[in-house]
C-alpha positions as CSV (number, residue, x, y, z in Angstrom):
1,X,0.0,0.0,0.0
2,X,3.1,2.4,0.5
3,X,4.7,1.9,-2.6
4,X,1.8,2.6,-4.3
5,X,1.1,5.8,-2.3
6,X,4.1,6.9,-3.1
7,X,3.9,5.8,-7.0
8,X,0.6,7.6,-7.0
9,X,2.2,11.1,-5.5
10,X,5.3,10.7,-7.7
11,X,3.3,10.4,-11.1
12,X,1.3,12.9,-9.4
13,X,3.8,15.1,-9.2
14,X,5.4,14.6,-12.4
15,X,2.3,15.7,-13.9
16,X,1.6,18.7,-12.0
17,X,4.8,20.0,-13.3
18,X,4.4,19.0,-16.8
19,X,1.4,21.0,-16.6
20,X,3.2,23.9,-14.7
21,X,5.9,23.6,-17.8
22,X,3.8,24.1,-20.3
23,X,2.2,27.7,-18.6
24,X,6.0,28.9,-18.6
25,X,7.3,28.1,-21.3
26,X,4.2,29.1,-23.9
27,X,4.7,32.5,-21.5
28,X,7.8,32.7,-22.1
29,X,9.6,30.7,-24.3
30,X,12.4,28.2,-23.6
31,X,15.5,30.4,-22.6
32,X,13.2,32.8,-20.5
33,X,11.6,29.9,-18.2
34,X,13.3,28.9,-15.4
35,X,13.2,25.6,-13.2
36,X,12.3,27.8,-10.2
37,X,8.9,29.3,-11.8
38,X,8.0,26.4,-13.1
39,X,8.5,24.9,-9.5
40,X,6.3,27.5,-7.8
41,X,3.8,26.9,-9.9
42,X,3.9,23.4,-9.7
43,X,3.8,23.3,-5.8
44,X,7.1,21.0,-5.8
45,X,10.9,21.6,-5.1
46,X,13.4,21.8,-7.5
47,X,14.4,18.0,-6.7
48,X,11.4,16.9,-8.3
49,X,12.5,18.1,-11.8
50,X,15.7,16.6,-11.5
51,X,14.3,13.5,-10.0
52,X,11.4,13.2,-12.9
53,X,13.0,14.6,-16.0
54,X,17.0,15.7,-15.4
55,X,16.8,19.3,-16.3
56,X,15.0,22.1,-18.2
57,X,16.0,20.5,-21.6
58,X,14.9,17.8,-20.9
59,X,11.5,18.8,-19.5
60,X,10.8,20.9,-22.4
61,X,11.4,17.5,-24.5
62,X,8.9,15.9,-22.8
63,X,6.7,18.8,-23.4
64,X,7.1,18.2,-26.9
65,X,6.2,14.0,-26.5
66,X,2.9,14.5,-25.3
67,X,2.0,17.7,-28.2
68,X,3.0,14.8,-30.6
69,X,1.3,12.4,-28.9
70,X,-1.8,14.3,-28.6
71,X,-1.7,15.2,-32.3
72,X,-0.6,12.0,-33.5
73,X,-3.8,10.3,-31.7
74,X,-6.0,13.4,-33.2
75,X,-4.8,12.4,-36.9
76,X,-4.7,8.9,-36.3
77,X,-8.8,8.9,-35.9
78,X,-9.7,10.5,-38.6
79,X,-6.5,10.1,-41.4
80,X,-7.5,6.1,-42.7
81,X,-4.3,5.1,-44.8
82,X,-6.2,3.5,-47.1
83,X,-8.5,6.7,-48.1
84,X,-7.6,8.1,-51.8
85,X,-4.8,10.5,-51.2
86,X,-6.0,13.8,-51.9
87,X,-8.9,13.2,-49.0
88,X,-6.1,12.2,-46.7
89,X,-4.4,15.7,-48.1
90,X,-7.6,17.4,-47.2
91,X,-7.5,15.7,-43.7
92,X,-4.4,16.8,-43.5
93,X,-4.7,20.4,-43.9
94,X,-8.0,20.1,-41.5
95,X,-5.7,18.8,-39.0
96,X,-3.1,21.3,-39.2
97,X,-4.9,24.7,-39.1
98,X,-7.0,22.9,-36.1
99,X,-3.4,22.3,-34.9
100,X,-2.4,26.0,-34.8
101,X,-5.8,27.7,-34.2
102,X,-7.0,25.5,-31.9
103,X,-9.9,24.5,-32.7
104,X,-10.3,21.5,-31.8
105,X,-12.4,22.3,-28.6
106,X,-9.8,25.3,-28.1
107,X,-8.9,24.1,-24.5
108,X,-6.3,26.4,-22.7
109,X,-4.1,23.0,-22.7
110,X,-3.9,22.9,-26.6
111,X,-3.2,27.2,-27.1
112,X,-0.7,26.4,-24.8
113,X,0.8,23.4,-26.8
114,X,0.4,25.3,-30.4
115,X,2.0,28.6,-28.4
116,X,5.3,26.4,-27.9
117,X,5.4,24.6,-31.2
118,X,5.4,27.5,-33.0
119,X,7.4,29.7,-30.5
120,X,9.9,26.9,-31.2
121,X,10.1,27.2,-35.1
122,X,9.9,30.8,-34.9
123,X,13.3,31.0,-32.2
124,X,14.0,27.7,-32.2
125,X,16.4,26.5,-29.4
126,X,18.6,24.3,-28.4
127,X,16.4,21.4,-28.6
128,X,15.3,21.3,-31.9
129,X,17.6,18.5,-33.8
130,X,15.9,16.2,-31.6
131,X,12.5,17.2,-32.1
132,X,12.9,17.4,-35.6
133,X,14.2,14.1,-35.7
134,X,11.5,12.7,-33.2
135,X,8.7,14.7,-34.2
136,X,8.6,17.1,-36.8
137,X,10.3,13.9,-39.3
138,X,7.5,11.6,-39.0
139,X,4.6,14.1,-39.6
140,X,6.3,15.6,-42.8
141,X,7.0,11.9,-44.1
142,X,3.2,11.5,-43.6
143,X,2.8,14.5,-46.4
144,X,5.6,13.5,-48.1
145,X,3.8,10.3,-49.1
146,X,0.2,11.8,-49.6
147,X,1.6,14.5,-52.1
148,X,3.8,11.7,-53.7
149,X,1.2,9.8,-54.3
150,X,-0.8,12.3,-56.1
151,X,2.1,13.2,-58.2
152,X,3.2,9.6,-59.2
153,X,6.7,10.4,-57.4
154,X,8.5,8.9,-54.7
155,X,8.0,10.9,-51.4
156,X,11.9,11.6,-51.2
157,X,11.6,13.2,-54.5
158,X,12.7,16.9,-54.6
159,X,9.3,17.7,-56.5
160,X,7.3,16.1,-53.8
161,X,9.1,17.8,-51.4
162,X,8.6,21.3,-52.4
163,X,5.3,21.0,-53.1
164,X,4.3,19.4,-49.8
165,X,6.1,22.7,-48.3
166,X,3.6,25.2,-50.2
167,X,0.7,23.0,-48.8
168,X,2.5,23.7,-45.5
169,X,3.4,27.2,-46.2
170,X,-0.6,28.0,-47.1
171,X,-1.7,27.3,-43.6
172,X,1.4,28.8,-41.9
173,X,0.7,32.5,-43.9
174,X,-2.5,32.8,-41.9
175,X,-0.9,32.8,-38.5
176,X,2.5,33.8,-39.0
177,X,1.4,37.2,-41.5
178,X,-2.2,36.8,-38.7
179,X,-1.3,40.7,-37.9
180,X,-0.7,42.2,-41.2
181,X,-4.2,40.3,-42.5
182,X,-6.4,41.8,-39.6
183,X,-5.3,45.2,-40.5
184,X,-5.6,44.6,-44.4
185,X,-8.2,43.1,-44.2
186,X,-10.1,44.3,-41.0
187,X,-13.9,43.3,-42.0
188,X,-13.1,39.8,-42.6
189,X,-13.8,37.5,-39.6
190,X,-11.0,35.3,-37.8
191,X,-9.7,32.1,-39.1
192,X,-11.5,29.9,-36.8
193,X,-14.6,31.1,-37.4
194,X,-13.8,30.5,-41.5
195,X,-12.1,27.3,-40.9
196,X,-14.1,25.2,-43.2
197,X,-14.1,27.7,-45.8
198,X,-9.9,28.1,-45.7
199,X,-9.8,24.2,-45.5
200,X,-11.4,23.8,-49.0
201,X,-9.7,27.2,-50.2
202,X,-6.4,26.0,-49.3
203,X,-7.4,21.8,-50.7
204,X,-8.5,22.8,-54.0
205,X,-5.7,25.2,-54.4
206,X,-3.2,22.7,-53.7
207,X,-4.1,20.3,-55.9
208,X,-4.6,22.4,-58.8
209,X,-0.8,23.8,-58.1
210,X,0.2,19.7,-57.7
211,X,-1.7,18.8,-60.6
212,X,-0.1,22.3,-62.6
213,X,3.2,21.1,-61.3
214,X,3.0,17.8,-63.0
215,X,2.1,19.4,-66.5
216,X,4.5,22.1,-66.7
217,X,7.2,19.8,-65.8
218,X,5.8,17.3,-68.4
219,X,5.6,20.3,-70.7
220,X,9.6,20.9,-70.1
221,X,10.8,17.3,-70.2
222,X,8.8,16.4,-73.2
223,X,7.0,13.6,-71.3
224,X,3.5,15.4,-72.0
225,X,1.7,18.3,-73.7
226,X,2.5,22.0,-73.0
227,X,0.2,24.3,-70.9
C-alpha cells in the first residue's frame, strides 16, 4: 500500500509539473523559463525536476512527447491510410490549421501546446535537432507520401518535397502574417470562425498547383503536352 502511495504522489507530481511547464514556457519561451517558476507553480521543489526529468531540456522534450502524442492520436482517428490521397491531403490540412488555431475544442491546454510549437520554429532552441528528428520527421513523411502519391513520385523526390512545403506554407501564412491580414483586411472574420471555408480554399488550391506542377514539368521534359 506504501509503494503505491508513493507511486501515486510521484506520477502525481510529475504531472503537475508537466502541466506547470507548459504555462512557462508558452509564457515565455524556452531560454526565459526557469526551473524555479516552473517549480512554484507546480507546488514541488526543484528535486522533483531533477528526479522526474534531469533538467530544463529535458522537461521541455517531454513537453514536446505528449504535443505529438496528442496530435498524432488526433490524426490517427480520422486520417485512414487506405482513403484516396487527396482526401487524406484534405484531412491533413484540417488537422493542421486545427493544430495551430485551436480549434479542436480550443482548451487552454492545446493554445498552450500550439503557443510552444510555433514559438519553437519561430526562435528555435537548443532542442530542436531532436525534435525534428523525433517529431517534426515523421509528420512531414506522412505529407511526403500523400503528395507523392498524387504526383506519381516517390515521397523523397525533390518535386514532392517542395510542393508538400507550399501545402505547408498555405496554412502557416494565416498565423504567421495573422497581424498584417487583420489590418488589411479588418472586415473579414477570424480564421476559426472561416475554418471550413480556408480548409477547401487552401485543398483545392493545392491540388490544382500539384496537378499544374505535373504538366508544366511534363511540358519541359517532353513527357507530355504544354500548358
Amino acid at each position: 500500500m506504501a509503494q503505491k502511495a508513493a507511486e501515486s504522489a510521484a506520477g502525481g507530481t510529475r504531472e503537475r509539473l508537466l502541466d506547470a511547464a507548459l504555462e512557462v514556457f508558452a509564457e515565455r519561451g524556452y531560454e526565459a523559463a526557469t526551473i524555479r517558476e516552473i517549480c512554484s507553480r507546480a507546488g514541488a521543489n526543484i528535486a522533483a525536476v531533477h528526479y522526474h526529468f534531469g533538467d530544463k531540456r529535458r522537461l521541455y522534450e517531454a513537453i514536446y512527447g505528449t504535443l505529438f502524442e496528442t496530435l498524432r492520436r488526433r490524426r490517427t482517428d480520422f486520417l485512414p491510410p487506405d482513403a484516396p490521397p487527396a482526401e487524406r491531403l484534405r484531412v491533413y490540412i484540417r488537422a493542421l490549421f486545427e493544430e495551430i488555431f485551436c480549434c479542436a475544442g480550443n482548451t487552454e491546454r492545446q493554445v498552450q501546446l500550439s503557443t510552444i510549437y510555433l514559438t519553437e520554429m519561430a526562435s528555435p532552441s537548443e532542442v530542436l535537432d531532436r525534435i525534428v528528428t523525433e517529431h517534426l520527421e515523421p509528420d512531414a513523411r506522412e505529407l511526403y507520401s500523400i503528395v507523392g502519391e498524387l504526383m506519381g513520385r516517390s515521397p523523397d523526390d525533390p518535386h514532392t518535397i517542395d510542393c508538400a512545403a507550399s501545402v505547408v506554407g498555405q496554412v502557416l501564412y494565416y498565423h504567421h502574417a495573422g497581424p498584417i491580414i487583420s489590418r488589411l483586411h479588418p472586415d473579414r472574420p477570424p480564421v476559426p470562425e472561416r475554418l471550413d471555408q480556408l480548409i477547401e480554399h487552401v485543398w483545392h488550391f493545392a491540388l490544382g498547383g500539384i496537378e499544374r506542377s505535373i504538366t508544366v514539368e511534363c511540358s519541359t521534359t517532353g513527357g507530355g503536352a504544354g500548358p
